[in-house]
PDB file of N, CA, C and O in Angstrom:
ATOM      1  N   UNK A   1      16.264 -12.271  -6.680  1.00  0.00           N
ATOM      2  CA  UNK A   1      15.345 -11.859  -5.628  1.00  0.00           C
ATOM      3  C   UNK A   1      14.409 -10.776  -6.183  1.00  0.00           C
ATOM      4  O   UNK A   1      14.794  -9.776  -6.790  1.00  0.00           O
ATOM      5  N   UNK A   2      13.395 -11.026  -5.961  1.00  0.00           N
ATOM      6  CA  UNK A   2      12.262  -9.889  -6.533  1.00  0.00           C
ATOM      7  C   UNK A   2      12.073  -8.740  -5.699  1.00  0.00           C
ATOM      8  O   UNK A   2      12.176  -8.960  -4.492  1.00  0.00           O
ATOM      9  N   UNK A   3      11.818  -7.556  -6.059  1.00  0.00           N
ATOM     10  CA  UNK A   3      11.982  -6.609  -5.741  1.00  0.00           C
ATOM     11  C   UNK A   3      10.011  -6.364  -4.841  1.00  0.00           C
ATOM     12  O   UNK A   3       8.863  -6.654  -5.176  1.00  0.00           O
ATOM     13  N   UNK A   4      10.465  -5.901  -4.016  1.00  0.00           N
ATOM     14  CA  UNK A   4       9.345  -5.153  -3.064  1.00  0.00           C
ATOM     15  C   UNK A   4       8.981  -4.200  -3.233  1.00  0.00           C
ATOM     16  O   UNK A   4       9.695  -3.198  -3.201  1.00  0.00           O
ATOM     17  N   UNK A   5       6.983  -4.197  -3.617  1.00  0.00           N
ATOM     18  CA  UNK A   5       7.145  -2.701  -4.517  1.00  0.00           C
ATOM     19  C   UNK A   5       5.435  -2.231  -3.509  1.00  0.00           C
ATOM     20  O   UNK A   5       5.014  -3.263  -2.987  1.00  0.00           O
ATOM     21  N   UNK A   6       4.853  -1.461  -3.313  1.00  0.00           N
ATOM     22  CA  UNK A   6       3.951  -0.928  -2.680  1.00  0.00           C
ATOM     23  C   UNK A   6       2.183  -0.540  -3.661  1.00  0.00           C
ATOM     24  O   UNK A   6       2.121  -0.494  -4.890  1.00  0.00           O
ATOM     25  N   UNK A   7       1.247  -0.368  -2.940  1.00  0.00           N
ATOM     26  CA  UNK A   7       0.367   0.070  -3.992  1.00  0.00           C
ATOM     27  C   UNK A   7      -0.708   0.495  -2.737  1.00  0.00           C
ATOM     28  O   UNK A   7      -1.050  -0.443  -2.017  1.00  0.00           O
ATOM     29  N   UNK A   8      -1.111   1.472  -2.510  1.00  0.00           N
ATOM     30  CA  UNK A   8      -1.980   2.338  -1.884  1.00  0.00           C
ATOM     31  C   UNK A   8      -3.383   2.234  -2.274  1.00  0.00           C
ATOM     32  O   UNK A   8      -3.580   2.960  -3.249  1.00  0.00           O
ATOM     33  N   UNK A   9      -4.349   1.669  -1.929  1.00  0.00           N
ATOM     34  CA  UNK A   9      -5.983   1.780  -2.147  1.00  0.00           C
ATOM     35  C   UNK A   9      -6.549   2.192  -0.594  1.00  0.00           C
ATOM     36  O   UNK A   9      -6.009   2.038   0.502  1.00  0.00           O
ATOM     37  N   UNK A  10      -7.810   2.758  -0.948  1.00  0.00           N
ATOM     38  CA  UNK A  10      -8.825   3.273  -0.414  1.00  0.00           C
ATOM     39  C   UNK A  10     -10.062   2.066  -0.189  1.00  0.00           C
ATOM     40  O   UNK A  10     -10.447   1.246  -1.022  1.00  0.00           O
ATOM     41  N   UNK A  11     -10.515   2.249   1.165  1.00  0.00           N
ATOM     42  CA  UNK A  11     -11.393   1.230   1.965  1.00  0.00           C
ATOM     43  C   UNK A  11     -12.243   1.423   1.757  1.00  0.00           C
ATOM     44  O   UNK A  11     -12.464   2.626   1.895  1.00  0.00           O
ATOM     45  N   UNK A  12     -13.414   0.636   1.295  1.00  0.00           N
ATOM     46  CA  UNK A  12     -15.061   1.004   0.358  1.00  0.00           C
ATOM     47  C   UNK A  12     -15.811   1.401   1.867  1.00  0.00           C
ATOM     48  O   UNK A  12     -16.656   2.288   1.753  1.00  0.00           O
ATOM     49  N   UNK A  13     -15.644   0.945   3.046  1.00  0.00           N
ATOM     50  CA  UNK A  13     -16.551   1.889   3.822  1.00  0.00           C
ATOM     51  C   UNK A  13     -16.233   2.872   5.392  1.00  0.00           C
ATOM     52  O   UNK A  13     -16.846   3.513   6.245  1.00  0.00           O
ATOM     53  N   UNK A  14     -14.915   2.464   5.044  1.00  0.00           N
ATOM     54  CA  UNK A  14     -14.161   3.442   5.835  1.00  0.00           C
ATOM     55  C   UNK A  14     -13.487   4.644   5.002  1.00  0.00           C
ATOM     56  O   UNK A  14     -13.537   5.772   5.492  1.00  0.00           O
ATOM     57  N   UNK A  15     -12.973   4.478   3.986  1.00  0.00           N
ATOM     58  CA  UNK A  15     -12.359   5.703   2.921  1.00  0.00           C
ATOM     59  C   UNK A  15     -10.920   5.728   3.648  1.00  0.00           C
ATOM     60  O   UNK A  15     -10.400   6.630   2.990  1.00  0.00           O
ATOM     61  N   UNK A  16     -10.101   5.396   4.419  1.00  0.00           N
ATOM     62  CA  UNK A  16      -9.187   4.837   4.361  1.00  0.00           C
ATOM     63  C   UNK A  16      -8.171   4.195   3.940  1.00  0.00           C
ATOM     64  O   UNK A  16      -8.365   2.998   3.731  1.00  0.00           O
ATOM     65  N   UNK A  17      -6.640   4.800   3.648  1.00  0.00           N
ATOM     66  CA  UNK A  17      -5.870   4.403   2.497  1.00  0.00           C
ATOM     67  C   UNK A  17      -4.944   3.360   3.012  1.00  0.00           C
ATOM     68  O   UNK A  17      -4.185   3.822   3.864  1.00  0.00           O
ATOM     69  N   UNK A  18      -4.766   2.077   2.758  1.00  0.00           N
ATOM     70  CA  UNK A  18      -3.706   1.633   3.367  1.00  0.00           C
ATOM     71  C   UNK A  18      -2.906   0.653   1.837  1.00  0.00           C
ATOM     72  O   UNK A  18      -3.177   0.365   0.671  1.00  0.00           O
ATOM     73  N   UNK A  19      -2.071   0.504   2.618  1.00  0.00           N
ATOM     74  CA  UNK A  19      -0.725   0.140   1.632  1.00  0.00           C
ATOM     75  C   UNK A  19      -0.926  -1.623   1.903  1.00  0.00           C
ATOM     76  O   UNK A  19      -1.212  -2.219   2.941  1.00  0.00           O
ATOM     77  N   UNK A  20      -0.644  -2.151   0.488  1.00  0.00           N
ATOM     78  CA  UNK A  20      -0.039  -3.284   0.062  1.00  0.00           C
ATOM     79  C   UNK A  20       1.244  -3.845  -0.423  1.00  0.00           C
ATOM     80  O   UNK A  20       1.658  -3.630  -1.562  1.00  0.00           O
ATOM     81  N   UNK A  21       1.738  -4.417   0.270  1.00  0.00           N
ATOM     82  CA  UNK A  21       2.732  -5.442  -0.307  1.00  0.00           C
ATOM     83  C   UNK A  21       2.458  -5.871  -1.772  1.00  0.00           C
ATOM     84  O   UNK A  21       1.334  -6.205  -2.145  1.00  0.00           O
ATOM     85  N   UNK A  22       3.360  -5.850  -2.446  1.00  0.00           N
ATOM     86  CA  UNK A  22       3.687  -6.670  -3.675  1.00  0.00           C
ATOM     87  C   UNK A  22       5.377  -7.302  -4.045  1.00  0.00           C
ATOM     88  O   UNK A  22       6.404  -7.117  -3.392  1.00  0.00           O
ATOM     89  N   UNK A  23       5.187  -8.074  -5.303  1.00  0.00           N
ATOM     90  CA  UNK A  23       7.043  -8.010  -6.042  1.00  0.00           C
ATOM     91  C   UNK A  23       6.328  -7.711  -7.253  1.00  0.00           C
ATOM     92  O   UNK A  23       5.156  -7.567  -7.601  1.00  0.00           O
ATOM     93  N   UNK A  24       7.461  -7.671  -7.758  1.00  0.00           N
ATOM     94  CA  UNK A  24       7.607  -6.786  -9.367  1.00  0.00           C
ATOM     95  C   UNK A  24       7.871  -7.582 -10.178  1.00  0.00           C
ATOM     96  O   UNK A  24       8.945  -8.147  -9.968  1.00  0.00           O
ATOM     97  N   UNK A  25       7.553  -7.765 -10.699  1.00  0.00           N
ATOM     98  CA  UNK A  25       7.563  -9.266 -11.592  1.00  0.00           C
ATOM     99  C   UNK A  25       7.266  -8.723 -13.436  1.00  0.00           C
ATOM    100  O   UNK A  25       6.629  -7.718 -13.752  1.00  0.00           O
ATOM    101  N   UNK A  26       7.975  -9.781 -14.492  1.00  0.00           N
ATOM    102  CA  UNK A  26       7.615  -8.968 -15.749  1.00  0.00           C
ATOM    103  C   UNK A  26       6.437  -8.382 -16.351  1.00  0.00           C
ATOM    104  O   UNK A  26       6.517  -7.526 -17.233  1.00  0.00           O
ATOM    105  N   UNK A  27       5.306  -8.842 -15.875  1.00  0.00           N
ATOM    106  CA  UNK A  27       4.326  -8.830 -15.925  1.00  0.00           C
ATOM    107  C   UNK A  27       3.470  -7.842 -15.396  1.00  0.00           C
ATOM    108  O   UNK A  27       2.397  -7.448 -15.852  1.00  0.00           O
ATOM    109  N   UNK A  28       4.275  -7.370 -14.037  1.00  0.00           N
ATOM    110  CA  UNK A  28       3.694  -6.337 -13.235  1.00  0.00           C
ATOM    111  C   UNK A  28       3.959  -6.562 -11.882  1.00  0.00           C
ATOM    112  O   UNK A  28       5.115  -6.744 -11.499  1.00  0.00           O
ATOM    113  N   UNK A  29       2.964  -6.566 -11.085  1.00  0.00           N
ATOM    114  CA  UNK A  29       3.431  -6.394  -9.646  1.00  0.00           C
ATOM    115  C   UNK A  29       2.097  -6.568  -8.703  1.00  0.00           C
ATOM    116  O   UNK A  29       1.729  -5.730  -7.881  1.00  0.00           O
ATOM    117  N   UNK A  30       1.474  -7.758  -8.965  1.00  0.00           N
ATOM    118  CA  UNK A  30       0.016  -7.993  -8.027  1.00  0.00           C
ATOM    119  C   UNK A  30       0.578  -7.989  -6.872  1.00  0.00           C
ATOM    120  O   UNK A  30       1.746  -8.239  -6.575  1.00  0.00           O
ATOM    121  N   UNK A  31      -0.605  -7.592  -6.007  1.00  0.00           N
ATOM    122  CA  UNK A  31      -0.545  -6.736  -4.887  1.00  0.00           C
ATOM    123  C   UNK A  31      -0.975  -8.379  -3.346  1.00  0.00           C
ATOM    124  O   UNK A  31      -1.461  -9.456  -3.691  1.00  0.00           O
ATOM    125  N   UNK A  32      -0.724  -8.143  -2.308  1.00  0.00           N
ATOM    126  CA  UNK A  32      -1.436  -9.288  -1.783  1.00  0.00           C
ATOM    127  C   UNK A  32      -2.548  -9.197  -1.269  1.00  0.00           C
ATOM    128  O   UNK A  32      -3.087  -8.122  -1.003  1.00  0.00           O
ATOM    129  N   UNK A  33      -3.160 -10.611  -1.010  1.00  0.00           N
ATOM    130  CA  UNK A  33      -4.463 -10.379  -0.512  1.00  0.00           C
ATOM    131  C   UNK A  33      -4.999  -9.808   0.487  1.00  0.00           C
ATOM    132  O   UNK A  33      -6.228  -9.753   0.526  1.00  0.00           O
ATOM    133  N   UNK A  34      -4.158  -9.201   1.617  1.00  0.00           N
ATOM    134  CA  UNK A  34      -3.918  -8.483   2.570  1.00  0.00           C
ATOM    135  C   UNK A  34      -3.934  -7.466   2.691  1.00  0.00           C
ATOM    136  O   UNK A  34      -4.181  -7.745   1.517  1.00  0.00           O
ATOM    137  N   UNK A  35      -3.937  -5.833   2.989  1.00  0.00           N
ATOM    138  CA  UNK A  35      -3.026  -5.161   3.820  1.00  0.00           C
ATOM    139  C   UNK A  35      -1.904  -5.331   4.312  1.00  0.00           C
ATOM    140  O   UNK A  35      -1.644  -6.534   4.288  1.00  0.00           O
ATOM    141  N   UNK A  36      -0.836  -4.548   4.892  1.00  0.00           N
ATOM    142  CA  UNK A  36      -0.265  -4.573   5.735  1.00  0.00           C
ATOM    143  C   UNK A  36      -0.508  -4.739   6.800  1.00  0.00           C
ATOM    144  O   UNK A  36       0.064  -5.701   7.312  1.00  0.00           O
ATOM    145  N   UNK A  37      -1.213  -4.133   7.461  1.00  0.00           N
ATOM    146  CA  UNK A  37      -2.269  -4.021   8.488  1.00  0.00           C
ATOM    147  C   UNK A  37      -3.239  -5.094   8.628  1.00  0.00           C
ATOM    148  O   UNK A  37      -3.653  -5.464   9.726  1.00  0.00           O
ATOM    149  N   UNK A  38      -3.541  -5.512   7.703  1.00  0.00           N
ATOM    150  CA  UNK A  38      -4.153  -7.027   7.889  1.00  0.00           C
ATOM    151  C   UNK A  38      -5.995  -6.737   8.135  1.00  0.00           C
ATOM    152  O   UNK A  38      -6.896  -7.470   8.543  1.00  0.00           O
ATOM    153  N   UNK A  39      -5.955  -5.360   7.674  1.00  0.00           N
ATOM    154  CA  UNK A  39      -7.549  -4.925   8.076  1.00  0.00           C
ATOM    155  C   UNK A  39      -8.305  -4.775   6.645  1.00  0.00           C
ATOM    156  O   UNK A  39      -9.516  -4.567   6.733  1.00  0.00           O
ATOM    157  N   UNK A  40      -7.804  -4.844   5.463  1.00  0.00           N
ATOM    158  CA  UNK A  40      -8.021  -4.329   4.360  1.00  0.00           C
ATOM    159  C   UNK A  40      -7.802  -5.494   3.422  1.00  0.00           C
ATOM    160  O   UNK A  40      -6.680  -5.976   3.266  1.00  0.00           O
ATOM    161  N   UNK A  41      -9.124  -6.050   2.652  1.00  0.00           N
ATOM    162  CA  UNK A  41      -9.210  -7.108   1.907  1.00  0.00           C
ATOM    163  C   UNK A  41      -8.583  -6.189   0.200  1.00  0.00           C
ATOM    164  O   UNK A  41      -8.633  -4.959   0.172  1.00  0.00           O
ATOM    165  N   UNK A  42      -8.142  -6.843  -0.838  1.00  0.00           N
ATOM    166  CA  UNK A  42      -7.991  -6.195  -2.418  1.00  0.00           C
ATOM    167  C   UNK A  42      -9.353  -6.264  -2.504  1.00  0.00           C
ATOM    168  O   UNK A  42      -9.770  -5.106  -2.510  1.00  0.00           O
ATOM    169  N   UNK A  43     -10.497  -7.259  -2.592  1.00  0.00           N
ATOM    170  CA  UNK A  43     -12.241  -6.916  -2.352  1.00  0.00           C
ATOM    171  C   UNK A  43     -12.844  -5.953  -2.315  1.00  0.00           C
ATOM    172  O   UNK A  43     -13.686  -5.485  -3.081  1.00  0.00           O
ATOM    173  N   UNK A  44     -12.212  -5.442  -0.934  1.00  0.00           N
ATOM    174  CA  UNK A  44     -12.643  -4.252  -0.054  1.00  0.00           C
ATOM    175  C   UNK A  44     -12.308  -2.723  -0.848  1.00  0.00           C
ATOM    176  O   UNK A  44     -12.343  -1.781  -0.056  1.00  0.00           O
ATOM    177  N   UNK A  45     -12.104  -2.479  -1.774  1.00  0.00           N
ATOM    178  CA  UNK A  45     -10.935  -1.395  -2.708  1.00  0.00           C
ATOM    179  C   UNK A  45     -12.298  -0.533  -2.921  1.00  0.00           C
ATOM    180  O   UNK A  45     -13.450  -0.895  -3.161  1.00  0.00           O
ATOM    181  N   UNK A  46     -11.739   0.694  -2.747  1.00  0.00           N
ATOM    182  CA  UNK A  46     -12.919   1.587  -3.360  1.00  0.00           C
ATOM    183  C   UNK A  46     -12.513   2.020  -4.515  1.00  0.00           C
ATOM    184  O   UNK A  46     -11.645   2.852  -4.248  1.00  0.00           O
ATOM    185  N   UNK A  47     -12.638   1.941  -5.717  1.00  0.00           N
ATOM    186  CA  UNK A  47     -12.356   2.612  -6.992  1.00  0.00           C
ATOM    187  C   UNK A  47     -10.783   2.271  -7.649  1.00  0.00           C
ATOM    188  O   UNK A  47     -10.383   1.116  -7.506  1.00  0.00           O
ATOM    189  N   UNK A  48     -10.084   3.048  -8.212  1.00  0.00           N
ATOM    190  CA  UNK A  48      -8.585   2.916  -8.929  1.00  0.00           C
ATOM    191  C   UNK A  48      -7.808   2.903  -7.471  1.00  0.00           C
ATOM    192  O   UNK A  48      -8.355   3.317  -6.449  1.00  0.00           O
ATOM    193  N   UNK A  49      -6.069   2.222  -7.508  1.00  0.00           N
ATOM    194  CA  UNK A  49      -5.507   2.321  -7.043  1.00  0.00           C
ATOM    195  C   UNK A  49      -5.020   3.798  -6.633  1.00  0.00           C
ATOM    196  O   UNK A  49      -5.293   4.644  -7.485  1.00  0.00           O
ATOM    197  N   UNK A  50      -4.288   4.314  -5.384  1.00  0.00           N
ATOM    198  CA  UNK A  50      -3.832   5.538  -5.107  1.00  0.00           C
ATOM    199  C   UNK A  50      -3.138   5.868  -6.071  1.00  0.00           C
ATOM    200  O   UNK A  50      -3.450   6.665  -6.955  1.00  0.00           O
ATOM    201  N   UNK A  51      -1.726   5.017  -5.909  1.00  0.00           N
ATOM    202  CA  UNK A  51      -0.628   4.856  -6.707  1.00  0.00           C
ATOM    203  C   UNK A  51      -0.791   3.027  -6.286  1.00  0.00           C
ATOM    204  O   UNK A  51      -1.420   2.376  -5.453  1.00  0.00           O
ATOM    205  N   UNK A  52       0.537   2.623  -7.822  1.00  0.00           N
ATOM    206  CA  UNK A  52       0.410   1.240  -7.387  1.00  0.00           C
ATOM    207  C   UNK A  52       2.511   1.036  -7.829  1.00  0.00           C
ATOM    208  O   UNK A  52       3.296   1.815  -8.369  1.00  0.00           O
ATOM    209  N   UNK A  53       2.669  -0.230  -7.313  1.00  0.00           N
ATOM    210  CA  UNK A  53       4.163  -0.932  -7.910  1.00  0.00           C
ATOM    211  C   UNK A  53       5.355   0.707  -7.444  1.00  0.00           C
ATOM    212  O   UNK A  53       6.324   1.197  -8.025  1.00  0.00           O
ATOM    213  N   UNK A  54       5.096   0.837  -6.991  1.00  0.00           N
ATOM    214  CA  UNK A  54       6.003   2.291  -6.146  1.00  0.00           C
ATOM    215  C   UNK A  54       7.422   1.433  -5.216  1.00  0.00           C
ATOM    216  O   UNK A  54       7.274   0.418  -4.535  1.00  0.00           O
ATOM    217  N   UNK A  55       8.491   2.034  -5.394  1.00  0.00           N
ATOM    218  CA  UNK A  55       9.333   1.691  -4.153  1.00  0.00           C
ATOM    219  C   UNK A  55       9.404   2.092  -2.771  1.00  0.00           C
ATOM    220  O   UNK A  55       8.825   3.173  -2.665  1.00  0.00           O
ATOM    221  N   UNK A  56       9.786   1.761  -1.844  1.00  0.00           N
ATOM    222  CA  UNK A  56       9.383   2.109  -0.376  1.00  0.00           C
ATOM    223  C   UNK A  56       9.846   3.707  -0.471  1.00  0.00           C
ATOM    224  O   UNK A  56       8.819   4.365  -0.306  1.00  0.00           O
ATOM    225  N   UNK A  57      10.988   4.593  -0.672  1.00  0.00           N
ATOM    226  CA  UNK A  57      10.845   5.473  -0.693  1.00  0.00           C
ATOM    227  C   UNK A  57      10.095   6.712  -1.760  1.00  0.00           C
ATOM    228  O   UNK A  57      10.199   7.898  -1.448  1.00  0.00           O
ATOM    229  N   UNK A  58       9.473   6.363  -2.812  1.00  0.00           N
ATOM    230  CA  UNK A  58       8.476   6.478  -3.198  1.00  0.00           C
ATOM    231  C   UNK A  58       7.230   7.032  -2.577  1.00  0.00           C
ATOM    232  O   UNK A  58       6.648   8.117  -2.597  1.00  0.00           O
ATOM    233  N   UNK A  59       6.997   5.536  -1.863  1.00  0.00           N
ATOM    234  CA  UNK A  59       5.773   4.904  -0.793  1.00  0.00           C
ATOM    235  C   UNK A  59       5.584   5.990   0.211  1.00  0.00           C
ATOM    236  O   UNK A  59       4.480   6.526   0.308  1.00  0.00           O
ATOM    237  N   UNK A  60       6.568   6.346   0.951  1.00  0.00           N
ATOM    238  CA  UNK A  60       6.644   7.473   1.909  1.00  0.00           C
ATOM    239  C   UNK A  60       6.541   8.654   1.633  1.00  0.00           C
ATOM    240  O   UNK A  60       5.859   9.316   2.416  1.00  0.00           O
ATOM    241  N   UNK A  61       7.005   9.191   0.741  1.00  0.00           N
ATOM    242  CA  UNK A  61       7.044  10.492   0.093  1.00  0.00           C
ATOM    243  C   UNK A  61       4.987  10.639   0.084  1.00  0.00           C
ATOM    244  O   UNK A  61       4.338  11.408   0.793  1.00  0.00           O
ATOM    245  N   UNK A  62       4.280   9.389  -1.201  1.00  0.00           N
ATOM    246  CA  UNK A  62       3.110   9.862  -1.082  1.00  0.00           C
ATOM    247  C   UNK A  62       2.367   9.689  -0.293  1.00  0.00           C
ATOM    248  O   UNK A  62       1.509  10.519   0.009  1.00  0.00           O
ATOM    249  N   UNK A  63       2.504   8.549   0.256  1.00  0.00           N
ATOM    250  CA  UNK A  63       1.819   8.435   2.011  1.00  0.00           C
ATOM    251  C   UNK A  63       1.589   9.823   2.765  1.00  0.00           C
ATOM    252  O   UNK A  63       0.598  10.253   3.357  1.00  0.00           O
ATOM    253  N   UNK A  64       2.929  10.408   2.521  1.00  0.00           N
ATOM    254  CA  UNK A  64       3.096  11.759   3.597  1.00  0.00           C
ATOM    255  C   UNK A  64       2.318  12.740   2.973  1.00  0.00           C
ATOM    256  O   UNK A  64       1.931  13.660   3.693  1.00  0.00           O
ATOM    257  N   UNK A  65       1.966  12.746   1.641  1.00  0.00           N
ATOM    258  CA  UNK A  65       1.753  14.002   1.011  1.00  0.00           C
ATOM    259  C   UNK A  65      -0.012  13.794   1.297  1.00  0.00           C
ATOM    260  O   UNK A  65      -0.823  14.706   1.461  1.00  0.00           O
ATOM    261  N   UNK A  66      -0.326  12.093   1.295  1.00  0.00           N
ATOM    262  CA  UNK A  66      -1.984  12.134   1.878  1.00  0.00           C
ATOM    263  C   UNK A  66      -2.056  12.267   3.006  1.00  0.00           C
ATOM    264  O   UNK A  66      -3.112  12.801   3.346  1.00  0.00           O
ATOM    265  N   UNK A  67      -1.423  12.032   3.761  1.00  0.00           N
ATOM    266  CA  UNK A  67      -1.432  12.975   5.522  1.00  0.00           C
ATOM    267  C   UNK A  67      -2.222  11.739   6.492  1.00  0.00           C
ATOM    268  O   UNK A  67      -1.791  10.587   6.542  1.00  0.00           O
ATOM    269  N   UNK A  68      -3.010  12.042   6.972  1.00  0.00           N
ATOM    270  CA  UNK A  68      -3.966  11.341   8.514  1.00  0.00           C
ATOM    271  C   UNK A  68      -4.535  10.336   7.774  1.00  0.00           C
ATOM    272  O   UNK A  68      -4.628   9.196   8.228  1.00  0.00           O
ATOM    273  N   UNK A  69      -5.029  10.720   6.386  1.00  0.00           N
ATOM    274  CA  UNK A  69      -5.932   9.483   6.011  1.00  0.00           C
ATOM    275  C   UNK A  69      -5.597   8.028   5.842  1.00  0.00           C
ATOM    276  O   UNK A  69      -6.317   7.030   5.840  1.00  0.00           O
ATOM    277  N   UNK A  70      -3.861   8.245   5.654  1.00  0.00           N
ATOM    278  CA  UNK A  70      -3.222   6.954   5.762  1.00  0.00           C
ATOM    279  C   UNK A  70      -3.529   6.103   7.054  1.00  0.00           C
ATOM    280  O   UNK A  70      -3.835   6.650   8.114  1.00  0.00           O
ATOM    281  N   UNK A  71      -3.420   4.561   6.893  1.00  0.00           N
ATOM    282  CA  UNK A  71      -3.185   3.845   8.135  1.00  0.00           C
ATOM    283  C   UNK A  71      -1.837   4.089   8.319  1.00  0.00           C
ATOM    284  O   UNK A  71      -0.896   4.113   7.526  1.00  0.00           O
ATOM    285  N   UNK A  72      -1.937   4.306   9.791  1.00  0.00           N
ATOM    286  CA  UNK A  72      -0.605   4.401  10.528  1.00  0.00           C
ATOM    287  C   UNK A  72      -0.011   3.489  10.631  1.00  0.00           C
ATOM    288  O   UNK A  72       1.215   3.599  10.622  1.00  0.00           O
ATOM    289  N   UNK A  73      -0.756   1.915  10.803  1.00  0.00           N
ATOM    290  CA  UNK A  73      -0.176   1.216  10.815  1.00  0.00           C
ATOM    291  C   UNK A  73       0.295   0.418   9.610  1.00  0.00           C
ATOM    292  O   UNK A  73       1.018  -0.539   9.890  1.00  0.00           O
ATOM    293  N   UNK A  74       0.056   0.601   8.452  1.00  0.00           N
ATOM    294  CA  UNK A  74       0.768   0.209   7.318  1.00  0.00           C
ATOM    295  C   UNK A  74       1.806   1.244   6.995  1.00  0.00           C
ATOM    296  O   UNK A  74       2.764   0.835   6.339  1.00  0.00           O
ATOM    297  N   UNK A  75       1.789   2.582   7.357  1.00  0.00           N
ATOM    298  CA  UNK A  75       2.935   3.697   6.850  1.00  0.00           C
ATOM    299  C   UNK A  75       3.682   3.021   7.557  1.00  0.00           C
ATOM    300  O   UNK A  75       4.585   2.378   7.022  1.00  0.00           O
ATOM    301  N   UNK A  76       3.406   2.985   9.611  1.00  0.00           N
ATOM    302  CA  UNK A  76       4.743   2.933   9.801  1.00  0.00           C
ATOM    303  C   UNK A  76       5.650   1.491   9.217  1.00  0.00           C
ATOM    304  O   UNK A  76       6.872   1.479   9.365  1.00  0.00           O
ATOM    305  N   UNK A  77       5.002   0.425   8.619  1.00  0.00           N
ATOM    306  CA  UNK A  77       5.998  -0.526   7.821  1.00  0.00           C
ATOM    307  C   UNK A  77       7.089  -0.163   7.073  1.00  0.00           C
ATOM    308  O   UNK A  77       8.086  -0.874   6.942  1.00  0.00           O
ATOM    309  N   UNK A  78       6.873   1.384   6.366  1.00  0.00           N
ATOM    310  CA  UNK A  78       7.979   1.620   5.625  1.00  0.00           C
ATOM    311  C   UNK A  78       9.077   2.678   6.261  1.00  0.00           C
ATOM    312  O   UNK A  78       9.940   3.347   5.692  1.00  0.00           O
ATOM    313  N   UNK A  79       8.764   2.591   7.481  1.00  0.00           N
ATOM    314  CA  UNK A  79       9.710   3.331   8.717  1.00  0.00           C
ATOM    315  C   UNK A  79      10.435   2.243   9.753  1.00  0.00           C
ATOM    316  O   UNK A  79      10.971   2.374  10.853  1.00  0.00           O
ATOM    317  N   UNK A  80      10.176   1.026   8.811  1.00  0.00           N
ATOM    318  CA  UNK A  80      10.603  -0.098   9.990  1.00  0.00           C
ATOM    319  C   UNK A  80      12.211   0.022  10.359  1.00  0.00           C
ATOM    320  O   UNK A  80      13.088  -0.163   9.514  1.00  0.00           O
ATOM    321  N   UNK A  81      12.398   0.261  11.346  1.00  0.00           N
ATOM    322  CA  UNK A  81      14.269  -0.460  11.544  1.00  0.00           C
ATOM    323  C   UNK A  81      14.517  -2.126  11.968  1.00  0.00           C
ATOM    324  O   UNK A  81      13.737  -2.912  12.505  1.00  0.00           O
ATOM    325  N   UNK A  82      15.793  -2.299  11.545  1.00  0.00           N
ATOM    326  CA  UNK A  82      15.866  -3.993  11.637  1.00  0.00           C
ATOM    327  C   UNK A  82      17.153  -3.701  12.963  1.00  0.00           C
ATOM    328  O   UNK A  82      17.688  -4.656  13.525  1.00  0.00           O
TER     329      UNK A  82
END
């Protein structure tokens, strides 16, 4: 089973950080064509990744440390309960 790994970019005209899904694979860890949030194309990317291939608690730690600018609704994915 491949491992679930995160990667944070910035929105070319909102400036907005939201988080991507990826797996980790030998090669690396491409990200999907999506958001989480489903609002944010890989297209849409303003410049270098935040951070990229991170684990969910990782993910949270720097999410928190960028504060408001995160989407809320991709952070709270890594606050999900089952």
């Amino acid at each position: 089973m491949a491992k679930i790994v995160y990667t944070l970019k910035k929105k070319q005209n909102t400036k907005e950080l939201h988080l991507f899904e990826g797996e980790m694979t030998t090669t690396g860890c491409p990200s999907k064509f999506l958001s989480i949030c489903k609002k944010m194309k890989n297209s849409e990317q303003d410049g270098n990744n935040i951070f990229q291939c991170e684990d969910e608690n990782i993910s949270r730690i720097k999410c928190a440390e960028k504060g408001k600018s995160v989407c809320g609704i991709c952070v709270s994915h890594l606050y999900e309960t089952y």
